[in-house]
DOKEKOL-582756 format. One record per residue (C-alpha): residue number from 1; x, y, z. Coordinates in steps of 0.1 Angstrom, whole numbers. Layout:
N
<atom NUM <X Y Z>>,
...
END
This chain:
357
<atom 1 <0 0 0>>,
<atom 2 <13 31 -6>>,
<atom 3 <13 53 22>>,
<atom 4 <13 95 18>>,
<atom 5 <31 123 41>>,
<atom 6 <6 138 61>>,
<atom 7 <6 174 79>>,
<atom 8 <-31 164 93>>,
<atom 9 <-16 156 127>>,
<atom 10 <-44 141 152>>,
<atom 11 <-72 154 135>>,
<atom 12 <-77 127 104>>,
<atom 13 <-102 137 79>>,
<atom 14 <-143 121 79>>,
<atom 15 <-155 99 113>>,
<atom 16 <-179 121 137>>,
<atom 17 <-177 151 145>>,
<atom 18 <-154 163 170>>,
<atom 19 <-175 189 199>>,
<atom 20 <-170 226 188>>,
<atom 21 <-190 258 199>>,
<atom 22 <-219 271 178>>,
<atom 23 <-199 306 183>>,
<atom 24 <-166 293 164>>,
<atom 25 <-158 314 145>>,
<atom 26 <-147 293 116>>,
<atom 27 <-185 282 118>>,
<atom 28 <-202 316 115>>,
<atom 29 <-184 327 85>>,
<atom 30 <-212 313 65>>,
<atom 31 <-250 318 76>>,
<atom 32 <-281 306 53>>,
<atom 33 <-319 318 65>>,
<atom 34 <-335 287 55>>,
<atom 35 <-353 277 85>>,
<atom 36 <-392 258 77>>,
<atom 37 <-417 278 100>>,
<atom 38 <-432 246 103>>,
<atom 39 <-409 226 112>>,
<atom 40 <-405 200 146>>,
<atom 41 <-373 190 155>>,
<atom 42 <-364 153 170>>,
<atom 43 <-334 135 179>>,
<atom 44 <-333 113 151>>,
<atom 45 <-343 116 116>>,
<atom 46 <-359 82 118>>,
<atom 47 <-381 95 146>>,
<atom 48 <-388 123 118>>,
<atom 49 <-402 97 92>>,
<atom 50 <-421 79 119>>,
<atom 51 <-436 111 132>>,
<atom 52 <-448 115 98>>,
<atom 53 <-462 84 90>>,
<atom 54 <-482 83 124>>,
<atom 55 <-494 123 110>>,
<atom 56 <-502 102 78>>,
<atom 57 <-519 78 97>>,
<atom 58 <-546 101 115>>,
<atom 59 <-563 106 86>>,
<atom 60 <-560 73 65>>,
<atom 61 <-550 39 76>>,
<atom 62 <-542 12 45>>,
<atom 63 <-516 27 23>>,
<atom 64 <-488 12 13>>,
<atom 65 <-448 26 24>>,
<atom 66 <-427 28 -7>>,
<atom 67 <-389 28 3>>,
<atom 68 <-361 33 -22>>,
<atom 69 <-345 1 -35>>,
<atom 70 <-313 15 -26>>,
<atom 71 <-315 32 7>>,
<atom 72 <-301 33 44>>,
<atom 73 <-299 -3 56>>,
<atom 74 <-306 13 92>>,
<atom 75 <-333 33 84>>,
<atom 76 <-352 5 66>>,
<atom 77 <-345 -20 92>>,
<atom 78 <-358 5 114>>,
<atom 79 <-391 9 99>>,
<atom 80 <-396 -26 89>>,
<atom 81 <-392 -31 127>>,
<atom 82 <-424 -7 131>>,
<atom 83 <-442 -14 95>>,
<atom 84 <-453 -44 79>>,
<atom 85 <-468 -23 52>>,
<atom 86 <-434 -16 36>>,
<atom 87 <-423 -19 -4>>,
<atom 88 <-392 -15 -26>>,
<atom 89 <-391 8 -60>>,
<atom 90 <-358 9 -86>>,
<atom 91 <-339 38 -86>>,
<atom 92 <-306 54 -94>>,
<atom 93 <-287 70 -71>>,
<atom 94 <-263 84 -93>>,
<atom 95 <-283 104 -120>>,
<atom 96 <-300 133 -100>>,
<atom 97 <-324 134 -132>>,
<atom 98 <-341 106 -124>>,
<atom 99 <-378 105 -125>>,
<atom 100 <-393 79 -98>>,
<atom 101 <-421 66 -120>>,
<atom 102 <-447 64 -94>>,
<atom 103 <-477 52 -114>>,
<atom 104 <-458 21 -119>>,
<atom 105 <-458 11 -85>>,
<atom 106 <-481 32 -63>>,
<atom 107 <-520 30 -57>>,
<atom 108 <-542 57 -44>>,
<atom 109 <-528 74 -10>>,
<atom 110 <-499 54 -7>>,
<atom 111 <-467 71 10>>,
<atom 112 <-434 74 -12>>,
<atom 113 <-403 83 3>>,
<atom 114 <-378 100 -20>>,
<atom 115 <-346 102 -12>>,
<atom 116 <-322 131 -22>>,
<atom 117 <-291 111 -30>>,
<atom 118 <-261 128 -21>>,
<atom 119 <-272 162 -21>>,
<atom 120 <-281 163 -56>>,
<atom 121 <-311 146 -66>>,
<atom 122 <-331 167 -81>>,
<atom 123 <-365 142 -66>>,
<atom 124 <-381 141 -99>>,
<atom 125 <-414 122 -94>>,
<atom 126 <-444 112 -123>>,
<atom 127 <-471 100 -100>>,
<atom 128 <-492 98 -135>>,
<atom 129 <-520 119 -119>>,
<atom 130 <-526 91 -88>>,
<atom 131 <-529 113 -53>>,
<atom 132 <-498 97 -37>>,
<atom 133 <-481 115 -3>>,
<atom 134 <-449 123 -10>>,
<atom 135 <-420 122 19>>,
<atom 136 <-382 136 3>>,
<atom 137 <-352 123 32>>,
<atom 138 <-327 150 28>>,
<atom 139 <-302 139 55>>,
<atom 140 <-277 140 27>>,
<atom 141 <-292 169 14>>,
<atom 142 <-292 195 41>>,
<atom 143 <-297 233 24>>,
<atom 144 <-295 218 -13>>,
<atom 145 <-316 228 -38>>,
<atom 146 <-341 205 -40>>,
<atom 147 <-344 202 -1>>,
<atom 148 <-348 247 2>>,
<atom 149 <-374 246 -29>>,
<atom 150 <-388 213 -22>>,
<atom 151 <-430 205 -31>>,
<atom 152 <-433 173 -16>>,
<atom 153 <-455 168 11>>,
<atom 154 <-434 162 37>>,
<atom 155 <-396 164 43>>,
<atom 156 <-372 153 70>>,
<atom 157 <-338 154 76>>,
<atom 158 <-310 142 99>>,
<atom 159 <-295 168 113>>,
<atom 160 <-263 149 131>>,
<atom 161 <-253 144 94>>,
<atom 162 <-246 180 87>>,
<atom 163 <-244 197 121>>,
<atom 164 <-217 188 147>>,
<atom 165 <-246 181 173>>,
<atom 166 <-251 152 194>>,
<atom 167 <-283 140 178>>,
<atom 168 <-311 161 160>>,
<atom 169 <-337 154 134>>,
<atom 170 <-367 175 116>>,
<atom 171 <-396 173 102>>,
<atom 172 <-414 197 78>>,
<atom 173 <-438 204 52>>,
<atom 174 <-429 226 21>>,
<atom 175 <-470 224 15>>,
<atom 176 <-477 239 50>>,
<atom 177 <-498 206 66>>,
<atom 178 <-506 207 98>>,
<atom 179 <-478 190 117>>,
<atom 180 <-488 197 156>>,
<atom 181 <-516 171 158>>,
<atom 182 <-527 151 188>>,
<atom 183 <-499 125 183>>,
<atom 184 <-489 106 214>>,
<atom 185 <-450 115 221>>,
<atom 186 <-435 97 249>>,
<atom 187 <-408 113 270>>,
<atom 188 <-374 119 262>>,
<atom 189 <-360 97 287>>,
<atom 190 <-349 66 260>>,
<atom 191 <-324 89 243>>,
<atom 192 <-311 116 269>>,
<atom 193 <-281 91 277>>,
<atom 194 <-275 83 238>>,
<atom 195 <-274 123 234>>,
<atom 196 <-250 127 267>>,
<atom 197 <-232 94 256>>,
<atom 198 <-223 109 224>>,
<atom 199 <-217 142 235>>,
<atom 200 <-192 128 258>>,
<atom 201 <-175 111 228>>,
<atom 202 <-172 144 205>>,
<atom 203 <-153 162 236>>,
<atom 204 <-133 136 239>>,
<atom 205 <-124 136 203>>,
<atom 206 <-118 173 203>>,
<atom 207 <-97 167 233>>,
<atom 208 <-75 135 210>>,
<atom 209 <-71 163 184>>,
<atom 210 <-56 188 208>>,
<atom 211 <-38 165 227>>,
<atom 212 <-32 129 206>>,
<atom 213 <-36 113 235>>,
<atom 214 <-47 74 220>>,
<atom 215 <-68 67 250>>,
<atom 216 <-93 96 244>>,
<atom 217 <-95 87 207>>,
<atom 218 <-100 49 219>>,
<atom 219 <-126 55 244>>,
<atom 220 <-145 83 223>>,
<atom 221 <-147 54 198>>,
<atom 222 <-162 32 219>>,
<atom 223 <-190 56 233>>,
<atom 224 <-198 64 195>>,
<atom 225 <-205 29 185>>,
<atom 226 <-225 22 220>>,
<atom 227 <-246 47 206>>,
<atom 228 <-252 41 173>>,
<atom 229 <-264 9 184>>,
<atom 230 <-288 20 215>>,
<atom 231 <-299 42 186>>,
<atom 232 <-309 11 160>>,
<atom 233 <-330 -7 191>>,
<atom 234 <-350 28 200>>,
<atom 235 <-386 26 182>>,
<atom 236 <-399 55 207>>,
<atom 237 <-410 83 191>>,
<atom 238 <-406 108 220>>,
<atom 239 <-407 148 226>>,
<atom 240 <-376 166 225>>,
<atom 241 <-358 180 256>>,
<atom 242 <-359 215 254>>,
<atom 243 <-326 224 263>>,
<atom 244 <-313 200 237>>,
<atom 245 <-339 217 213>>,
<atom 246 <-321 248 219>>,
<atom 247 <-288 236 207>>,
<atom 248 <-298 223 175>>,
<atom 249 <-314 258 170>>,
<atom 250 <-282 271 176>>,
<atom 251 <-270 252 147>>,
<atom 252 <-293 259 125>>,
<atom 253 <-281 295 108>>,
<atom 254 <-249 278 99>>,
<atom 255 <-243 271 61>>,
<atom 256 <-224 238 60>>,
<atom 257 <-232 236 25>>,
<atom 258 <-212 266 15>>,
<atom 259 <-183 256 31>>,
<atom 260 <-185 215 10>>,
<atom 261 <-194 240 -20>>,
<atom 262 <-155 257 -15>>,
<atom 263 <-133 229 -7>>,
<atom 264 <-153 204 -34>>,
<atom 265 <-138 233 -59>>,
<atom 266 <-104 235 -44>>,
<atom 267 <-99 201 -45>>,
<atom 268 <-111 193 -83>>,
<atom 269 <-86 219 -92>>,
<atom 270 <-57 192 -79>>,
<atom 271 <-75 157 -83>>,
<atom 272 <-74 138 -116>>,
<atom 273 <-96 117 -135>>,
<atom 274 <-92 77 -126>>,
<atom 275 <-104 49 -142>>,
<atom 276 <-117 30 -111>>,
<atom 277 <-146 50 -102>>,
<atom 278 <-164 78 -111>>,
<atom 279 <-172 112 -90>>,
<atom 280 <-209 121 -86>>,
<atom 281 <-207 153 -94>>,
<atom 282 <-227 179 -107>>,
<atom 283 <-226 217 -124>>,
<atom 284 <-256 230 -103>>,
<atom 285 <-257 214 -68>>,
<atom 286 <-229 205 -42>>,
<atom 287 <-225 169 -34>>,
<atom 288 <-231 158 1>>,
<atom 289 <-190 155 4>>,
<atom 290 <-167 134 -24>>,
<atom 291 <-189 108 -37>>,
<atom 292 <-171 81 -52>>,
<atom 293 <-190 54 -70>>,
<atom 294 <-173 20 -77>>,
<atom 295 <-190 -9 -98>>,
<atom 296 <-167 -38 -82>>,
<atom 297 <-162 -40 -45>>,
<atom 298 <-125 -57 -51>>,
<atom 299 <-116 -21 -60>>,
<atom 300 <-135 -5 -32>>,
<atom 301 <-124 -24 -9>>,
<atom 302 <-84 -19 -18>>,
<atom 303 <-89 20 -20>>,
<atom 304 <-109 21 12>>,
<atom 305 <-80 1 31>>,
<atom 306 <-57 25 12>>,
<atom 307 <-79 58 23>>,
<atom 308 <-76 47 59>>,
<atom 309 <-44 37 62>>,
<atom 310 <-35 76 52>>,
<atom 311 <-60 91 74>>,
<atom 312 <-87 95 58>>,
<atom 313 <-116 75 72>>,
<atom 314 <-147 73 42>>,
<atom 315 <-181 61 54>>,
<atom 316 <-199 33 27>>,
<atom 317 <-233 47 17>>,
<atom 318 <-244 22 25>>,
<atom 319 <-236 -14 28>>,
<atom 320 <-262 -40 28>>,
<atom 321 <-278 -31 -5>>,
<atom 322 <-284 -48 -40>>,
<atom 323 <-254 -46 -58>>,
<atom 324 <-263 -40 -91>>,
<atom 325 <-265 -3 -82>>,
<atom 326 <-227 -7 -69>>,
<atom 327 <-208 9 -41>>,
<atom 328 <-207 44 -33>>,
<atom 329 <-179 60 -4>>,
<atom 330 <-183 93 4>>,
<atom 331 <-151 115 18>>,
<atom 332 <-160 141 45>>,
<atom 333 <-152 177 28>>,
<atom 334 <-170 201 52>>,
<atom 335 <-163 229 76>>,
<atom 336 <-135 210 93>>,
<atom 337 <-112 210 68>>,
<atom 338 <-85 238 46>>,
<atom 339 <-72 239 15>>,
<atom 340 <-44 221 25>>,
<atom 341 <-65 193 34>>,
<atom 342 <-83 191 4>>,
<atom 343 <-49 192 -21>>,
<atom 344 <-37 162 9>>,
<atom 345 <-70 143 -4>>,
<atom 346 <-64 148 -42>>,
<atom 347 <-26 141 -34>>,
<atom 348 <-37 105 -18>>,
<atom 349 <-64 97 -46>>,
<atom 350 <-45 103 -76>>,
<atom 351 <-19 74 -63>>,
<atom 352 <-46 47 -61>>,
<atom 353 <-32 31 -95>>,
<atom 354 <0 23 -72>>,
<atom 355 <-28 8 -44>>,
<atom 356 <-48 -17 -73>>,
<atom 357 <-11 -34 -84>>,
END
């Protein structure tokens, strides 16, 4: 494996986020005002899509959940674990033109949940003049087009994806339905420690970066992956505790996109074409981070090993699903990191033909 000089000390590129003040002042150099008036935050975007469903449900009962082919392995295990109502439609997560041709699939009423792949899917939809309800998941499309001028129905969004927050999800509807209905919401009790528990891991990640002290990085490891699995066992949908309400609200005004939009630029200007995947990429929208889609996982597998072992730590979006539609990593390129980190990642990628020998 060919291994690159690094300057990145302790602080590694992609993984969680590492705890940082809403103040930073690296973080308020970009604001956005796109804020729903509608919207109801939660601690999980999952809890966002059941909250909807159960709105969905006060009004109509037998309809049918259509879930992306290729989609979240947790998030449709999740709801299979609550729905038996659940179905499957083809898509193509990397042509952000593609129509979902609903009238194929759908009846009267059902609920279709579109999902803006990578940031850039522009969520075309042909219902064929059937009434369907229409739910768009733009956790890897927070502030993208389609997710600020969005006319579906519904939207939702994991939060944790973009913001450096413990935990936070939202619901809202770019069609102005009544969210705040007499839904039963349990108390916040179930996920108060998986919010402190991974709290607790992001200042101890900071405090690795500051210090490279192993054992923090080692332990804040640990606490992460506790938590993401407490959070694939927790089916409650529950009210928000307000004081962790107001720290996602803090959040909020920050425009993470703006600051993928600049370092997605400054690194195409140093990375080079390669034959061994191809970079979803658009000339209108900003990709979620560095999507890179590979049609064998030999490949991906080498160049992920290779990724790590020079400190850059990709997440798989997603494993567990069909592979005809392939294999698509995603490299972290937000607020976190320079310039220099970005011509360190082009540096790296444009030696994978010396990883695949």
């Amino acid at each position: 494996m060919t291994n690159v000089s690094t300057n990145l000390n302790n602080k590694g590129i992609g993984s969680f986020f590492a705890f940082v003040e809403n103040h930073d002042k690296n973080l308020t150099k970009h604001k956005t005002v796109f804020s729903p008036e509608n919207k109801m935050l939660f601690y999980t975007g999952r809890q966002a899509i059941k909250y909807l469903i159960e709105l969905i449900r006060t009004e109509q009962n037998a309809f049918t959940i259509w879930l992306p082919e290729y989609y979240c392995m947790h998030v449709t295990e999740w709801l299979k674990s609550n729905y038996s109502n659940i179905e499957t439609y083809k898509t193509n997560p990397s042509n952000p033109k593609h129509i979902i041709n609903a009238f194929e699939f759908a009846s009267k009423k059902d609920v279709i949940i579109i999902n803006n792949f990578w940031g850039v899917s522009e969520c075309l939809i042909d219902t064929g003049g059937i009434d369907v309800i229409t739910i768009e998941d733009h956790s890897h499309g927070w502030l993208s087009n389609s997710c600020i001028n969005s006319k579906a129905d519904f939207c939702m969004t994991s939060l944790r994806k973009s913001l450096p927050i413990p935990l936070g999800g939202m619901a809202w509807s770019p069609k102005n339905h009544e969210l705040n209905k007499s839904i039963k919401l349990m108390t916040s009790e179930s996920y108060e420690p998986i919010w402190d528990k991974t709290l607790t891991a992001m200042v101890y990640k900071n405090e690795y970066e500051k210090t490279g002290n192993l054992s923090l990085k080692k332990e804040s490891l640990l606490l992460i992956k506790d938590a993401e699995l407490n959070l694939h066992k927790n089916y409650n949908l529950t009210s928000i505790q307000s004081k962790h309400e107001e720290i996602i609200n803090k959040f909020l005004p920050i425009n993470y996109l703006e600051f993928k939009s600049e370092n997605i630029k400054e690194l195409h200007k140093s990375l080079q074409t390669n034959q061994e995947f191809e970079i979803i990429d658009t000339n209108t929208s900003t990709t979620f981070g560095l999507i890179l889609h590979f049609k064998e996982s030999t490949n991906l597998d080498k160049i992920r090993t290779y990724l790590i072992d020079n400190n850059i730590y990709p997440s798989l979006l997603w494993p567990g699903n069909i592979n005809t539609y392939g294999y698509y990593l995603n490299i972290h390129l937000d607020y976190r990191y320079t310039k220099k980190d970005m011509l360190y990642i082009a540096n790296v990628l444009n030696k994978t033909d010396d990883t695949l020998k």
